[in-house]
C-alpha positions as CSV (number, residue, x, y, z in Angstrom):
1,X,28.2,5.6,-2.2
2,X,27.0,3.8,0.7
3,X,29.1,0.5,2.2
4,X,27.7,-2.6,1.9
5,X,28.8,-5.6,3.9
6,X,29.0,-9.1,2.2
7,X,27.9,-12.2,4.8
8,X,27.9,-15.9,4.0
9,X,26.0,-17.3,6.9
10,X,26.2,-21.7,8.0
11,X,23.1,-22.5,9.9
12,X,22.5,-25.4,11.8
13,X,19.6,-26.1,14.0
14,X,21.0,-23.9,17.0
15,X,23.7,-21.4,15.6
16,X,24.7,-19.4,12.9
17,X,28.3,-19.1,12.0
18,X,29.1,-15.9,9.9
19,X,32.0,-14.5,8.0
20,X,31.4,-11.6,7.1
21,X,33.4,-8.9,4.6
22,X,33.3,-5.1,5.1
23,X,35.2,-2.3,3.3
24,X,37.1,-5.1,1.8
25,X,39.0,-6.7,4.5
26,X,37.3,-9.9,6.3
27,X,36.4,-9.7,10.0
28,X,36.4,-12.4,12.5
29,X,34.3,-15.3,12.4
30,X,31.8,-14.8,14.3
31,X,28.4,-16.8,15.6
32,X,24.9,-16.5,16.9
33,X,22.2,-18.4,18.2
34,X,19.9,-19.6,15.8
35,X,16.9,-17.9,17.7
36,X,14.6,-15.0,17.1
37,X,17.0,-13.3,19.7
38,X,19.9,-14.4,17.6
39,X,18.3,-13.3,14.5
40,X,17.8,-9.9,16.0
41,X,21.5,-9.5,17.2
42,X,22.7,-10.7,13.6
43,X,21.0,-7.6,12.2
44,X,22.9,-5.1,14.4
45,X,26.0,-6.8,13.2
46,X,25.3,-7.1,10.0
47,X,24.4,-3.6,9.5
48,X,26.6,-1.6,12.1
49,X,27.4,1.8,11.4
50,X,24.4,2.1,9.2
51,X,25.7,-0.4,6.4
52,X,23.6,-2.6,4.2
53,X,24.3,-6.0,4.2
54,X,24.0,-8.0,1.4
55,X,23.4,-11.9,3.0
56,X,24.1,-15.2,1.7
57,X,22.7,-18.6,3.4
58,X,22.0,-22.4,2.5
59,X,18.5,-23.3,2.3
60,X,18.1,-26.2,5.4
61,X,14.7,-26.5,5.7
62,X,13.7,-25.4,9.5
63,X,16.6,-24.4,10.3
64,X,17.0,-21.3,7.8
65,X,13.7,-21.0,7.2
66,X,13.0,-18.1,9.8
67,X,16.2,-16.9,9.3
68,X,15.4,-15.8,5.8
69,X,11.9,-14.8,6.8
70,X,13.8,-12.2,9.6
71,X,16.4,-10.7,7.0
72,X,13.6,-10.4,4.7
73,X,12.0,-8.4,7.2
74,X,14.7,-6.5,8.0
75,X,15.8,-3.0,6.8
76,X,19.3,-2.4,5.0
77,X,19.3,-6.4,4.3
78,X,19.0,-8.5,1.0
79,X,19.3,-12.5,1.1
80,X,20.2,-15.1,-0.9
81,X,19.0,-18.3,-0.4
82,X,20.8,-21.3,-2.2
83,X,20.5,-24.4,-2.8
84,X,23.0,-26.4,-0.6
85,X,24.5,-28.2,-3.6
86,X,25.2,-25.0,-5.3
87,X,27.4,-24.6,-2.4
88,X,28.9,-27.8,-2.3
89,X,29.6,-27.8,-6.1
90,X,31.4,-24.4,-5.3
91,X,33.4,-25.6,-2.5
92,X,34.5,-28.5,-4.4
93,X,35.7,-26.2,-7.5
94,X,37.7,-23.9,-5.2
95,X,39.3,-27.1,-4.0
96,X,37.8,-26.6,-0.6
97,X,37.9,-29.9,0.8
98,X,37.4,-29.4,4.7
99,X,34.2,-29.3,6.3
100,X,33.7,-27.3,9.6
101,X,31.1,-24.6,9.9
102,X,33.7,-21.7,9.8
103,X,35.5,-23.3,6.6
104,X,31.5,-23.3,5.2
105,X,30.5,-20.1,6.0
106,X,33.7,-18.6,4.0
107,X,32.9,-20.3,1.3
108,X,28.9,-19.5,1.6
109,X,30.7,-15.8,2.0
110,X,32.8,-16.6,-1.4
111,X,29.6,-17.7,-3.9
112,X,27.7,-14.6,-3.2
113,X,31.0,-11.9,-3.3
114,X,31.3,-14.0,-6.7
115,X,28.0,-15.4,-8.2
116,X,25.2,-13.0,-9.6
117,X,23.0,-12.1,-6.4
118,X,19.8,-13.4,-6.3
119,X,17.3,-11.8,-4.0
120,X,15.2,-14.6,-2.0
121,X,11.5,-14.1,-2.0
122,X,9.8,-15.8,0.8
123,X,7.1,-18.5,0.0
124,X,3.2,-16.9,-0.3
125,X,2.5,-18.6,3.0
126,X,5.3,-19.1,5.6
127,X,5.2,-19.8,9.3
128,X,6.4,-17.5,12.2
129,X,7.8,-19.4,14.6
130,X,8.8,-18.1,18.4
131,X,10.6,-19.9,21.4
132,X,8.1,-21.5,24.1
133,X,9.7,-21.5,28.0
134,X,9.9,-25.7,27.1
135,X,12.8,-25.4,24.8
136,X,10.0,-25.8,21.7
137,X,8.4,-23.8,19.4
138,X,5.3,-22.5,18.7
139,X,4.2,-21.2,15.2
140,X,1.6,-19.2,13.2
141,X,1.3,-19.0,9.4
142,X,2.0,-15.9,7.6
143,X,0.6,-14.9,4.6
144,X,3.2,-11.9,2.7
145,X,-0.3,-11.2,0.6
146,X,-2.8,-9.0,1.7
147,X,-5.1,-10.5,4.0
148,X,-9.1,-10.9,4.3
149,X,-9.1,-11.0,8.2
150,X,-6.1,-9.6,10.1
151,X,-4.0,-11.8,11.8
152,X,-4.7,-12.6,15.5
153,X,-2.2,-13.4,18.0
154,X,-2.5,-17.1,18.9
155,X,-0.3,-19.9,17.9
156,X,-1.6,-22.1,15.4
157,X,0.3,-24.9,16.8
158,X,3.0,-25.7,19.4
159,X,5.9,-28.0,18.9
160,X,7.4,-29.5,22.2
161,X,10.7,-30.9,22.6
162,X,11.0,-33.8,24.7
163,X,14.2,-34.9,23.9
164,X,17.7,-34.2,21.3
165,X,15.5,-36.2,19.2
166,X,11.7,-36.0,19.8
167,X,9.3,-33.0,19.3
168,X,5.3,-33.4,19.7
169,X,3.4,-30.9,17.6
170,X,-0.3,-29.9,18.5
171,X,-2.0,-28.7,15.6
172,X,-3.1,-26.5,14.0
173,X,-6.6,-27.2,14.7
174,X,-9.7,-26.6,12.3
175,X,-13.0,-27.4,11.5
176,X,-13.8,-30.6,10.2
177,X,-17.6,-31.8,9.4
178,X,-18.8,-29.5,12.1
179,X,-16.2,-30.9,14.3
180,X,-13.2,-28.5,15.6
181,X,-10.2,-31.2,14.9
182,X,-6.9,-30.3,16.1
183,X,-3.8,-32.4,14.6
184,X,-1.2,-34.0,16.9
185,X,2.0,-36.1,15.8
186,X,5.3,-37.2,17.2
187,X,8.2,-36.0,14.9
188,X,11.5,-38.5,16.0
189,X,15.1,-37.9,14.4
190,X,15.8,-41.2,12.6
């Protein structure tokens, strides 16, 4: 019977802590960037020695978002995304009152080695997001369905961070009344 590792995974916007469970004893906490780099190295982990890895993460929005899409991708990985009040209502019933991203991503690591495992499906139409040399983003959506056209390479739009709290976005751009339109906004943490 082949080994399967357990890992409850706290993202924030630029790491992910893990705790992670394998032939029954816990290892180390451990962490990685929250970038398609990181994502990458979090695989090797997760699976060394040829192990599966069954993986359990909140859903935050951006921040987890490719993530999931990357375990999904992967090979020898299942995820679990849950709702982060599922969580919290855990936490609170285990009597887990502290709040730090290792104390979380035990208890993350705690719902799925005791809740029924749900494997996440990714939305029909998802976005691929890589780093830009700026510090930003730029993105392309992805359909999981089979397509008409095959994907090209190009970003569909760029996100570029300015500041801790501001990101400009350009696009994506389409035709509008004859017109090739391309979006643009300012995105500002409140």
């Amino acid at each position: 019977m082949k080994q399967v590792n357990d890992v409850g995974v706290d993202v924030d916007s630029k790491e992910l802590v893990c705790a992670k469970q394998c032939a029954g004893q816990r290892v180390p906490l451990t962490a990685f960037a929250n970038t398609a780099a990181g994502h990458k190295k979090f695989v090797r982990w997760a699976t060394k020695g040829g192990h599966s890895a069954r993986v359990c993460l909140e859903a935050t929005g951006i921040y987890s978002l490719q993530f999931a899409l990357a375990l999904h991708e992967a090979k020898r990985i299942e995820v679990m995304v849950v709702n982060p009040r599922a969580i919290k209502d855990f936490a609170r019933a285990c009597m887990q009152r502290g709040k730090t991203d290792a104390l979380d991503a035990g208890v993350i690591l705690d719902f799925l080695q005791r809740m029924t495992f749900t494997p996440w499906q990714p939305p029909a139409l998802a976005t691929r997001m890589n780093e830009t040399p700026d510090g930003g983003w730029s993105y392309k959506y992805v359909s999981f369905f089979p397509r008409q056209q095959p994907e090209t390479p190009e970003s569909d739009a760029t996100f570029t961070r300015k500041s801790d709290s501001e990101y400009v976005v350009e696009g994506p751009s389409y035709a509008e009344n004859g017109v090739r339109v391309t979006e643009h906004h300012v995105c500002r943490k409140g």
